[in-house]
C-alpha positions as CSV (number, residue, x, y, z in Angstrom):
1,X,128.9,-25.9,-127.8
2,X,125.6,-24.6,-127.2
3,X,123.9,-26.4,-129.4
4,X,126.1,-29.8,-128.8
5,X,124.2,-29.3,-125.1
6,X,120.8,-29.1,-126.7
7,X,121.3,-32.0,-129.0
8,X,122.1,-33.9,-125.7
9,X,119.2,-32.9,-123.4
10,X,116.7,-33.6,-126.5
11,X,118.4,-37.0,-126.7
12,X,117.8,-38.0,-122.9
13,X,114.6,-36.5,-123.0
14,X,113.6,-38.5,-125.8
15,X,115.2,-41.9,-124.5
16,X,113.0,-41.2,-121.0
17,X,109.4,-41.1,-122.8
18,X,110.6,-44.1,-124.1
19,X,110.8,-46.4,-121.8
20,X,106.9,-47.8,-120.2
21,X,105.1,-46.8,-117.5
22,X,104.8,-50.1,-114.8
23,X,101.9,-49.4,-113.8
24,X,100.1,-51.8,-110.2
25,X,96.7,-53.5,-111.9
26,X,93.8,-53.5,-109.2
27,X,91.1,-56.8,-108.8
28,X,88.0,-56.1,-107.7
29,X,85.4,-58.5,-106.0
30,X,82.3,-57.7,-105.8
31,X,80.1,-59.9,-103.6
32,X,76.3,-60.2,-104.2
33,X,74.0,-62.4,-101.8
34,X,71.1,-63.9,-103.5
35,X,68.0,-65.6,-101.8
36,X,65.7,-68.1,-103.8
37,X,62.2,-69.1,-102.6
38,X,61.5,-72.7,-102.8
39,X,57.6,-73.4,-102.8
40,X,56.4,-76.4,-100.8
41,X,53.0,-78.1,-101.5
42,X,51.8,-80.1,-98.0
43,X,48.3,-82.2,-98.0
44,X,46.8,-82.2,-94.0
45,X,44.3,-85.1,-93.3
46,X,41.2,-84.2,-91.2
47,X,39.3,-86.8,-89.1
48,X,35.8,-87.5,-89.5
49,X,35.6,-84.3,-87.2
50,X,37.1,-82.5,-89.6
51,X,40.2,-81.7,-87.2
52,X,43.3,-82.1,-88.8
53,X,45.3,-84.8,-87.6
54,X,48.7,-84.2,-86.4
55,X,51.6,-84.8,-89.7
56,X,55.3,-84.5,-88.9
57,X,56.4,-81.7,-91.5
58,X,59.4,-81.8,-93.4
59,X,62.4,-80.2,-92.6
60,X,63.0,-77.5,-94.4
61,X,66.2,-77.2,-96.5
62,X,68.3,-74.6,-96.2
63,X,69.5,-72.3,-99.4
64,X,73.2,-72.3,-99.8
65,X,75.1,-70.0,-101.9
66,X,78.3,-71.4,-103.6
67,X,81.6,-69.6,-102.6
68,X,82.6,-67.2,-105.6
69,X,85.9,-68.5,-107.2
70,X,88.3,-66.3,-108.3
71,X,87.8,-65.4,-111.9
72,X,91.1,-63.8,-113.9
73,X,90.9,-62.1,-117.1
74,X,93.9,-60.8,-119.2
75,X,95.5,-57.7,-117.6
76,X,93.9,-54.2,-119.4
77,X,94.8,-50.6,-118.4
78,X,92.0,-49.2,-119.0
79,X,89.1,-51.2,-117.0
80,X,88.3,-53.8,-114.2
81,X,86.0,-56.1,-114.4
82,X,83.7,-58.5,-112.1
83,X,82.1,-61.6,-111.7
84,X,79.7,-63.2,-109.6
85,X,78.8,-67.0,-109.8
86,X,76.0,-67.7,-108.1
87,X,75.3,-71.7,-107.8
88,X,71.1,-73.0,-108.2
89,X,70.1,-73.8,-104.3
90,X,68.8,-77.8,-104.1
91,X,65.6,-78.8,-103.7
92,X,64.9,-81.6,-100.9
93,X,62.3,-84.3,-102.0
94,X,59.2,-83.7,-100.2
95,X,58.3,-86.7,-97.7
96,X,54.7,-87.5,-97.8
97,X,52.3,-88.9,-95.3
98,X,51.5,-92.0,-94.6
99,X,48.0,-92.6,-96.2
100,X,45.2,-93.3,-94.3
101,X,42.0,-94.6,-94.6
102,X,38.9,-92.3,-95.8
103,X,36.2,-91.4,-93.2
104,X,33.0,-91.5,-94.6
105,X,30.4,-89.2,-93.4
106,X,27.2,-87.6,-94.3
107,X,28.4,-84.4,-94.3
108,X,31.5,-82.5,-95.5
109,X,34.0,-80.5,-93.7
110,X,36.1,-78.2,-95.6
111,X,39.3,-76.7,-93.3
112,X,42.1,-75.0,-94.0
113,X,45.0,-75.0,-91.7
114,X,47.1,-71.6,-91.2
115,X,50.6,-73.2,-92.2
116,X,53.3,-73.3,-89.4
117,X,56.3,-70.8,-89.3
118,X,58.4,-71.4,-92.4
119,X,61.5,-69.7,-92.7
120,X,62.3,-66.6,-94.1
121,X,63.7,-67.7,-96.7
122,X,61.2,-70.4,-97.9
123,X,57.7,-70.4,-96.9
124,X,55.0,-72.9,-97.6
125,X,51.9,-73.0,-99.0
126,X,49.5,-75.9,-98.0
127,X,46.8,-77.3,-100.0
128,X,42.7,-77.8,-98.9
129,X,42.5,-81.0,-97.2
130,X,40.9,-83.6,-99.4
131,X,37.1,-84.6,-98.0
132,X,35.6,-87.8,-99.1
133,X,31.7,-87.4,-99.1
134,X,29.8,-90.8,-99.3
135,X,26.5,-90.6,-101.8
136,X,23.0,-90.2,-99.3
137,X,20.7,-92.5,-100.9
138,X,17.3,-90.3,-102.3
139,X,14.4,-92.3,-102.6
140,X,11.2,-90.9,-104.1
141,X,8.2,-90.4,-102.2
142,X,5.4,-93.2,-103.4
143,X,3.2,-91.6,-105.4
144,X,-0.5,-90.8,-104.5
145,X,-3.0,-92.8,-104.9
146,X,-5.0,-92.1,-108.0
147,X,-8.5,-90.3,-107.1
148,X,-11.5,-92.1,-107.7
149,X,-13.3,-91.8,-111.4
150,X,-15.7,-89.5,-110.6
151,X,-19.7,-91.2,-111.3
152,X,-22.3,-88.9,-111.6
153,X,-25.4,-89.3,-109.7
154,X,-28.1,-90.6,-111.6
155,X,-30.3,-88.1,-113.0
156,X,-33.9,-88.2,-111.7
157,X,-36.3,-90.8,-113.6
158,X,-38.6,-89.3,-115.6
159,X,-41.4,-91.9,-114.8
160,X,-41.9,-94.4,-111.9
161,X,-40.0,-97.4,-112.4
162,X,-42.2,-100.4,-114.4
163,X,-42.0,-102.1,-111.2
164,X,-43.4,-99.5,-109.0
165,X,-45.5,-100.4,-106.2
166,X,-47.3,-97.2,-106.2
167,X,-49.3,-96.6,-109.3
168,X,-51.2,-93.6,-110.6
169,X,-53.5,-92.7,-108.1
170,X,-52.5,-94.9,-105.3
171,X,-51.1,-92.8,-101.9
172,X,-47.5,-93.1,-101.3
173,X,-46.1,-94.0,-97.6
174,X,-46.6,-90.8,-95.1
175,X,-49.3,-89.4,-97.9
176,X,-52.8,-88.3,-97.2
177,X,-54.0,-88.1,-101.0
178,X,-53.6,-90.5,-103.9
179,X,-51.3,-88.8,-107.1
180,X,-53.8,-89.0,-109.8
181,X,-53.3,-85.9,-111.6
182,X,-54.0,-86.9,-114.8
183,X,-54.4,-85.3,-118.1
184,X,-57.7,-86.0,-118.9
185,X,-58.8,-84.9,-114.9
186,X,-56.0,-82.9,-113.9
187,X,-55.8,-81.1,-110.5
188,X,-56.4,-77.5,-109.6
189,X,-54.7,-75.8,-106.8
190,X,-52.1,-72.8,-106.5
191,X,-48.6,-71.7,-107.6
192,X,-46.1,-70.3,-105.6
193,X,-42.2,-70.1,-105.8
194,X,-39.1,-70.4,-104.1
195,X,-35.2,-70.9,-104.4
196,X,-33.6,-74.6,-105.4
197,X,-30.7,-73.2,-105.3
198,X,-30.3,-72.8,-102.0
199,X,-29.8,-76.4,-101.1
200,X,-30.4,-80.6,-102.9
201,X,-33.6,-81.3,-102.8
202,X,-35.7,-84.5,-102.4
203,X,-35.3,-86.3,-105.2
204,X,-31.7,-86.2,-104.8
205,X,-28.3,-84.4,-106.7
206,X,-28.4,-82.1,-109.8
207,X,-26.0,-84.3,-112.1
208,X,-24.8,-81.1,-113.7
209,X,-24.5,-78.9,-111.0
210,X,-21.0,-79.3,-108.2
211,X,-23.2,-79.0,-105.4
212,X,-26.2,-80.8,-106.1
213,X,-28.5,-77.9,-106.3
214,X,-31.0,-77.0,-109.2
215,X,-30.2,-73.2,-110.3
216,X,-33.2,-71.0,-110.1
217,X,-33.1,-70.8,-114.0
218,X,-34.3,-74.7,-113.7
219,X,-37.8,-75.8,-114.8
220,X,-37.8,-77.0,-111.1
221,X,-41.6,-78.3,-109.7
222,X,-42.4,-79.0,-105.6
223,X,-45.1,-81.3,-105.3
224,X,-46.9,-81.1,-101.7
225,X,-46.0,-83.2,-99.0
226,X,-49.1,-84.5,-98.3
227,X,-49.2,-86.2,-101.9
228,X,-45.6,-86.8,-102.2
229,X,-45.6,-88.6,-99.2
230,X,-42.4,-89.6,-97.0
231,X,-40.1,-91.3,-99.7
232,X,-37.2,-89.4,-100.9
233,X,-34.3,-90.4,-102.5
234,X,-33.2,-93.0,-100.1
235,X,-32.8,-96.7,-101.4
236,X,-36.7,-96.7,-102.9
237,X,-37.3,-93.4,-105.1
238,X,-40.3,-91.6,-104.5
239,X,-41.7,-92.3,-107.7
240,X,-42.9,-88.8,-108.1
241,X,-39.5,-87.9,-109.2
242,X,-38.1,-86.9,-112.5
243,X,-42.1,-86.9,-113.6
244,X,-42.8,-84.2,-116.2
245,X,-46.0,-81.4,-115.1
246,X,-47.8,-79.6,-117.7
247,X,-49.1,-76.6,-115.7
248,X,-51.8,-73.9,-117.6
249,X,-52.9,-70.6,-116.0
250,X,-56.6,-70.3,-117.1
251,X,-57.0,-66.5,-115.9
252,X,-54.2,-65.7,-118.5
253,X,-54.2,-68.7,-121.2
254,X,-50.1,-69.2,-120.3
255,X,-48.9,-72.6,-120.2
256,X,-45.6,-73.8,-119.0
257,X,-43.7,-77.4,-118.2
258,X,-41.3,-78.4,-115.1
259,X,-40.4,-81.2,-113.1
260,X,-40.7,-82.6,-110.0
261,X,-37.6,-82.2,-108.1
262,X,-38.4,-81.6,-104.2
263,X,-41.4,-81.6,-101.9
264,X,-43.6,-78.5,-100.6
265,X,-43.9,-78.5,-96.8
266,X,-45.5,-75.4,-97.0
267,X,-48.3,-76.1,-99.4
268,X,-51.4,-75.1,-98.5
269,X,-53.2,-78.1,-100.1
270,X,-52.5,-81.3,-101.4
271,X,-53.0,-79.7,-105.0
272,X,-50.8,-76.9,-104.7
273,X,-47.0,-76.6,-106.6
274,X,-44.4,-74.4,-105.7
275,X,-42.0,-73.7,-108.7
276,X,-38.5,-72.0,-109.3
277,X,-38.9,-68.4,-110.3
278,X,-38.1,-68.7,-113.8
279,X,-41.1,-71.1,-114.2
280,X,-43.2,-69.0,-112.1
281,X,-42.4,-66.2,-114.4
282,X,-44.1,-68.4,-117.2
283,X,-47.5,-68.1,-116.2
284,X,-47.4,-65.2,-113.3
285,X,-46.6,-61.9,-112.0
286,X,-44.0,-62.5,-109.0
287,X,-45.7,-59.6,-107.1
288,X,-48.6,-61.2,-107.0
289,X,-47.0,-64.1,-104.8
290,X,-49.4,-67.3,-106.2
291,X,-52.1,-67.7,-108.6
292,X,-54.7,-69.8,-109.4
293,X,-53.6,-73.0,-112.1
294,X,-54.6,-76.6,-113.5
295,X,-51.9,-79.2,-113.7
296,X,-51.5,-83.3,-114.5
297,X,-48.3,-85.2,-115.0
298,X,-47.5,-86.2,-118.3
């Protein structure tokens, strides 16, 4: 009997575990909210001021999300799931200006306007304002005139011109003695000497020299007033000029050669020379201050 009773409870016990479990299934939404941002590009026209000029914007478009639809998968026991469709937000087309004509200026204006509240969800970034810039004409200055070729003054003559009104040993206009210091009488006087470089002299412009002047290295020869006369180097050449003078110390034997480029005013006789200090050194001392000579023109 005891073990009839057993054999039952084992049996009910058995057919219990048996039978399933009904267990409730649970759906669970989960809800996520998404926000795109949509870039807009906007062009701003300036006046000739450069101000912008006023533009009616675009209306922006509002994002929209698409409602989430119910999504069913087969029944499990042992997970849940979710699922969340989320639906691409539309773009509006972007209305453009109305173009305008350019303004051409001379100068350029470059302005960038601070864009105007977008919304939160889509803000807007505006491009530099396009600036026509006409060409400025560039013409070149004229170009200088080109400097004179450069003539060099003639060089003093070395003998009176073949027509000469004033021979050898006539007097020259504003002389007091006639020139006829010749070789086979030539004229005695003194020497003395001074600077030509300190200015032109008489018988006009050293051709080698940039202004005028004879160097004190120069053979250069003064021949006294009083025989040279008043004529310079004016529109008649005082033919005295350019003449070669042979010159001979007779206390020493020293010879030297020079030419006449000036006039003495402080000769003390119409036979006295004054020469540069170079030639001086030929036949003198220069501490002695003059000496005693014989010269002629060749």
């Amino acid at each position: 009997m005891k073990t009839s009773s057993s054999i039952a409870l084992c049996s009910l016990l058995a057919l219990a575990a048996a039978v399933p479990v009904k267990r409730d299934i649970v759906w669970v939404t989960v809800i996520e909210e998404v926000i795109e941002t949509v870039n807009f590009i906007e062009t701003v026209w300036v006046d000739a001021g450069g101000i912008p000029m006023p533009v009616t914007p675009a209306p922006a478009t509002p994002t929209t999300t698409a409602p989430l639809e119910d999504y069913q998968s087969p029944p499990s026991s042992s997970a849940t799931s979710s699922a969340v469709v989320i639906a691409p937000a539309p773009i509006a087309p972007i209305a453009a200006p109305a173009p305008q004509a350019p303004t051409y200026s001379s100068f350029s204006t470059s302005t960038t306007t601070p864009p105007s509240s977008p919304p939160s969800n889509a803000p807007i970034a505006q491009a530099p304002a396009p600036v026509s810039i006409a060409p400025v004409p560039v013409s070149s200055p004229p170009s200088p005139p080109s400097p004179p070729a450069y003539t060099p003054p003639a060089s003093p003559a070395s003998s009176p011109p073949s027509d000469s009104k004033y021979p050898s040993g006539s007097m020259l206009p504003g002389a007091t003695t006639s020139w006829q210091c010749e070789s086979g009488s030539p004229c005695s006087g003194s020497i003395t000497y001074y600077s030509p470089s300190i200015g032109v002299g008489a018988c006009g412009n050293n051709p080698d020299s940039s202004d005028g002047a004879y160097p004190d290295t120069y053979p250069a020869v003064a021949i006294a007033v009083d025989m040279m006369g008043s004529l310079s180097s004016g529109d008649v050449i005082n033919p005295l000029c350019g003449k070669t003078v042979h010159i001979t110390n007779p206390a020493n034997g020293k010879t030297a050669t020079g030419m006449v480029v000036d006039k003495c005013y402080g000769c003390k006789s119409t036979t006295s020379i004054d020469l540069s200090p170079t030639l001086f050194d030929q036949l003198a001392d220069q501490v002695d201050g003059h000496a005693a000579i014989d010269w002629y023109f060749d």
